[in-house]
C-alpha positions in Angstrom: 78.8 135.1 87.0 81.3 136.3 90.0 84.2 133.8 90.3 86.1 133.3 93.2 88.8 131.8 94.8 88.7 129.4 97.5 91.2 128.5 100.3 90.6 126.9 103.3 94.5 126.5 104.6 95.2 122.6 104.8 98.7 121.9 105.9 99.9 118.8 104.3 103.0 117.1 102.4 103.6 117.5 99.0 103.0 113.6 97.6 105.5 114.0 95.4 108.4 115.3 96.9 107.5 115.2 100.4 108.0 119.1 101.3 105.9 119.7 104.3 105.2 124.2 104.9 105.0 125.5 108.4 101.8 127.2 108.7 103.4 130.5 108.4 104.4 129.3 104.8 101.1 128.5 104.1 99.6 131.3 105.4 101.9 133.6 103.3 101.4 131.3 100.2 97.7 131.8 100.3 98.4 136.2 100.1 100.4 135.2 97.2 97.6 133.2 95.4 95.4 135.7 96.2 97.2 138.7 94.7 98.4 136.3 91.7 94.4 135.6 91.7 93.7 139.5 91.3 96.2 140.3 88.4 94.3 137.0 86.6 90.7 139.0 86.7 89.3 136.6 89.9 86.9 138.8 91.3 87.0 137.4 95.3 89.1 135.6 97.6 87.4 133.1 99.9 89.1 132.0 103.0 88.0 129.7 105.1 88.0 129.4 109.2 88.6 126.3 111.7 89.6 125.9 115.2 91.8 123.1 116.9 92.2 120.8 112.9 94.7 120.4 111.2 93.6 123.4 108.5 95.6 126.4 109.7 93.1 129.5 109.0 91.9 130.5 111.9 91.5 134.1 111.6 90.4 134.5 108.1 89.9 139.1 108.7 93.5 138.9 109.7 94.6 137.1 106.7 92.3 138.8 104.6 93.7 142.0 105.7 97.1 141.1 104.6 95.4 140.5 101.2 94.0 143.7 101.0 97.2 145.8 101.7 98.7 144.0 98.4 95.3 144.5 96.4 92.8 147.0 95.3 89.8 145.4 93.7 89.6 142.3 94.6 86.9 141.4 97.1 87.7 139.9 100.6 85.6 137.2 101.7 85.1 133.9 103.8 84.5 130.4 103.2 82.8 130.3 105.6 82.9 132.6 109.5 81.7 130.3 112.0 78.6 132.6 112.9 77.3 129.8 115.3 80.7 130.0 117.4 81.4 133.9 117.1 80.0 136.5 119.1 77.9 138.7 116.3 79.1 142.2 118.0 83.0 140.3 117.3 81.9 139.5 114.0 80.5 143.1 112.7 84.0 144.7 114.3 86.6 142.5 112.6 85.0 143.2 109.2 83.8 146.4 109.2 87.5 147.0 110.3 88.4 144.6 107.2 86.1 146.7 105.0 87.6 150.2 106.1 91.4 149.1 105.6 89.9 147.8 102.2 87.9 151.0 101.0 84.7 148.8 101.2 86.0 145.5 99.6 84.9 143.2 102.6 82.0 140.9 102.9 81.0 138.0 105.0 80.0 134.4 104.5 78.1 132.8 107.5 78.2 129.7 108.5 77.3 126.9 110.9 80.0 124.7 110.7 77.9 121.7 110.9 80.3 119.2 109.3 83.1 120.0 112.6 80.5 119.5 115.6 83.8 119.3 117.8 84.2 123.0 117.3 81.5 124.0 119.5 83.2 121.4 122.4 86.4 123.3 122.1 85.2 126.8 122.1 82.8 126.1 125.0 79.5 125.5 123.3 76.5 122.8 123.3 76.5 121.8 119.9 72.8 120.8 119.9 72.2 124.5 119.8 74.3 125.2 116.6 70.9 125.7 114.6 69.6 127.6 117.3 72.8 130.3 117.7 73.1 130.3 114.4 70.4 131.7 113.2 70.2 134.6 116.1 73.7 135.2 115.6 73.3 135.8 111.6 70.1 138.0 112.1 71.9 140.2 114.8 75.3 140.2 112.7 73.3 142.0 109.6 71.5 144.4 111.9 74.9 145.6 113.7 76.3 145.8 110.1 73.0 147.7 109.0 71.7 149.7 111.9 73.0 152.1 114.5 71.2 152.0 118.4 70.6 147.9 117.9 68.5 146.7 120.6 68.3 142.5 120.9 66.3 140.8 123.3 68.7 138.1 124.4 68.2 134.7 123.6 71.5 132.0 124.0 73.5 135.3 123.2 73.0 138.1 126.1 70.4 141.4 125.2 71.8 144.5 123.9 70.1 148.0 124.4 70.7 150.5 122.1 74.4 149.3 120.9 76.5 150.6 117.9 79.0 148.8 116.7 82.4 150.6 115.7 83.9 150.9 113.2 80.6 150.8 111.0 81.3 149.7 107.3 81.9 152.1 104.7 78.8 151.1 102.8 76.7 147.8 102.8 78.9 144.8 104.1 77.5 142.1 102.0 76.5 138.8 103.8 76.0 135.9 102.7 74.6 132.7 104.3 76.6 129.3 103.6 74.6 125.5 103.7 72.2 123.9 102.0 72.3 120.3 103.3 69.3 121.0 105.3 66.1 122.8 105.0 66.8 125.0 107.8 69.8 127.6 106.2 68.6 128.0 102.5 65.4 128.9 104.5 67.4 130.9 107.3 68.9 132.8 104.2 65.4 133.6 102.2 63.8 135.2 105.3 66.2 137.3 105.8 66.7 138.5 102.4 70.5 137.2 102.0 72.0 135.2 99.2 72.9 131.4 99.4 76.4 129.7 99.1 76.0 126.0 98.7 78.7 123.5 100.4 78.9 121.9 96.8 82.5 120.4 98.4 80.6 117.6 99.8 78.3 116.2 98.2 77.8 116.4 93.5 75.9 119.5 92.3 72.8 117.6 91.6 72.2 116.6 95.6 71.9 121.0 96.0 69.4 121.5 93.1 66.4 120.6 95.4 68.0 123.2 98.0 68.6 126.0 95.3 64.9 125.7 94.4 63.6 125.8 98.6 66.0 129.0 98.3 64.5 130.6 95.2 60.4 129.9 96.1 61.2 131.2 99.6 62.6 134.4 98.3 59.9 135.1 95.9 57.4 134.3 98.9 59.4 136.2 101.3 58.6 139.6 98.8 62.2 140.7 98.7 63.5 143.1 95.9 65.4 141.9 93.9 66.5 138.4 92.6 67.7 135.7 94.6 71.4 134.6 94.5 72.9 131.8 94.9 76.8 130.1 94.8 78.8 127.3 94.9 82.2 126.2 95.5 84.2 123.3 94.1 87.8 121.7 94.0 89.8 122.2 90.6 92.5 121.8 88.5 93.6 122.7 84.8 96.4 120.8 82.5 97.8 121.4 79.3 95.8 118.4 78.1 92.9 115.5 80.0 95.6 113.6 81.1 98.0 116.0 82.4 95.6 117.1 84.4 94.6 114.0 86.0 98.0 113.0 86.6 99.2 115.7 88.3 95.8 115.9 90.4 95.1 112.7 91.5 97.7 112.0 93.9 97.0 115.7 95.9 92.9 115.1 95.6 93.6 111.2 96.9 95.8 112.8 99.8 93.5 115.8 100.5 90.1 113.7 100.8 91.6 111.0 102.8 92.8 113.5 105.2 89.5 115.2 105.5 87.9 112.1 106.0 89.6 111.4 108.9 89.1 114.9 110.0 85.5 114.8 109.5 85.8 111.4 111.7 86.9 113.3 114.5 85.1 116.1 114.8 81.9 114.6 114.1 81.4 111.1 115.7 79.2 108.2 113.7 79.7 110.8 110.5 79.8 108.0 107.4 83.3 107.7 106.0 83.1 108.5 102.0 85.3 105.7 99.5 87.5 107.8 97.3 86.9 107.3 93.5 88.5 109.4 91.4 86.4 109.1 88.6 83.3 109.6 90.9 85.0 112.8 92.5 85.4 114.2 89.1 81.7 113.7 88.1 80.7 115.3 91.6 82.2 117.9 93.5 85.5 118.3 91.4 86.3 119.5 88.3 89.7 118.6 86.6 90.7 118.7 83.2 92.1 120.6 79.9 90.7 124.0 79.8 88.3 123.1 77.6 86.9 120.2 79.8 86.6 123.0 82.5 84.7 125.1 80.9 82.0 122.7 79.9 81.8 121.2 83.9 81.5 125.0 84.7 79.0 125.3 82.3 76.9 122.2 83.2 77.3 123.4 87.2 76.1 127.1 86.6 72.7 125.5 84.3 72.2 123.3 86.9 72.2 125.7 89.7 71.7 129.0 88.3 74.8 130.3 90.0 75.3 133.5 89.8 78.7 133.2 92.1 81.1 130.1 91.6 84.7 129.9 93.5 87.2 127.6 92.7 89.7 125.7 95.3 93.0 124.9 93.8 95.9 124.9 96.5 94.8 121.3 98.3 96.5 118.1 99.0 100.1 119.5 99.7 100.1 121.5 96.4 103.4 122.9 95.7 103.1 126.1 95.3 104.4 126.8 91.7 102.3 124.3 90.3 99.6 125.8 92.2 100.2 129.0 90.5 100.7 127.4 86.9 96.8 125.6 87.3 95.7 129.0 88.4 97.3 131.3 85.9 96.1 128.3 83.1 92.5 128.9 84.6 92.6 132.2 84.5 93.6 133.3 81.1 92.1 130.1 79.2 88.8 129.4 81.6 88.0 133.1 83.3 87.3 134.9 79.8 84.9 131.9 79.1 83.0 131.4 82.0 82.8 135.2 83.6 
């Protein structure tokens, strides 16, 4: 199983002592984590994107870039490119430029950005055509990545005749489609022969088994070669001991999914609010713990799921960043050899 690392750039206070980072701060603690996250064994870096919220990646190529001038085999990823906002021509420049500054370590996780319908109202779109653009703009982002001369026949994005994107990758530019709280993407993903990410954030592993499956039968109907692969990504932390862990989590997680809540509020109007229970959070789409206690949540996750990918989100809530780096150099020499 590949593990990752997961960031998607909040920018909030530390609950304990108040510190609040500029966004350059932030920005140049999540290259740090990253290259920390390579000399552990982590075999990706996931970065995620957002426009006009309070999380500060915007840009995840540019960052990612950054990463791979300090790095050399880590892989350089998203969590996840907006593919329903982005123009696919964009899309296949800014990482097949990512992937030649990286000798071929780029890839690309597409998404639709449902949960942030406000998106698509700030960058100029309907969004009652995110399903729509999204799925034209994924099939036309793996065919500029694939093929030379690409001819499209217009549909909400204009036609192309006969275009090449520059520069082209220096090999296959994996992609990777992100959802799986509607039929539509893991279906979306199978057709086109791409491997699944689930938004396991949101929602406890068991609510994406039923998805995973869809997935999986549509892949094997679909013909492809090969297996069919699927991921997940959830929030974490590692202590010396249970509650060490929980103490020194609780307060960031609390702070974190309150603040999300209220960002999910915004963006997406009549979108339920969630209560926040610890205990629930820790039995759904968060694992925290002793090492020990990590490995068997891992364990239980990759069963359920059949992950063959998992990424792990530590630097949330206003996370100082040495005790960001102490949970992630814990994980990675007590929980990496384990679960990899």
């Amino acid at each position: 199983m590949e593990i990752g690392l997961l960031s998607l750039g909040d920018v909030l206070p530390d609950p304990i002592g108040g510190t609040l980072p500029s966004d350059g701060q932030r920005t140049r603690a999540i290259v740090e984590m990253a290259v920390a996250g390579e000399a552990l064994g982590f075999d990706l870096v996931h970065l995620g994107e957002h426009h006009g919220s309070g999380y500060q990646l915007s840009a995840p190529p540019v960052v990612l870039a950054a990463i791979s001038s300090r790095t050399t085999t880590v892989r350089l990823s998203t969590g996840v490119t907006l593919a329903a906002n982005l123009d696919p021509v964009r899309m296949a420049e800014d990482y097949a430029t990512l992937d030649g500054l990286s000798e071929g370590r780029a890839e690309i996780v597409a998404g639709r950005g449902s949960y942030f319908a406000r998106t698509f109202e700030y960058l100029g779109q309907d969004f009652r055509q995110s399903k729509a653009l999204f799925a034209e703009h994924v099939e036309l982002l793996v065919r500029l990545l694939r093929e030379e001369n690409v001819s499209h026949p217009g549909g909400l994005r204009p036609a192309l005749d006969g275009f090449t994107s520059r520069p082209r990758p220096e090999g296959h530019l994996p992609v990777w489609v992100g959802g799986g709280s509607s039929r539509d993407t893991p279906a979306l993903a199978a057709r086109l022969g791409l491997p699944l990410m689930l938004p396991s954030v949101f929602a406890p592993p068991e609510q994406f088994v039923a998805a995973a499956e869809a997935y999986r039968a549509a892949w094997d109907a679909a013909g492809h070669a090969g297996p069919a692969r699927v991921g997940a990504i959830c929030h974490c932390h590692v202590g010396a001991s249970t509650q060490a862990a929980r103490r020194t989590f609780e307060p960031h997680y609390l702070q974190y999914w309150a603040w999300v809540q209220d960002l999910v509020a915004a963006y997406t109007p009549n979108a339920p609010r969630l209560a926040f229970d610890f205990d629930t959070m820790l039995n759904g789409p968060a694992i925290c713990g002793s090492a020990q206690q990590v490995i068997d949540r891992v364990g239980q996750w990759k069963a359920m799921l059949g992950l063959d990918r998992f990424a792990f989100m530590f630097d949330l809530g206003g996370m100082a960043q040495p005790l960001m780096l102490d949970t992630l150099e814990r994980f990675g020499t007590e929980v990496l050899p384990a679960i990899s």
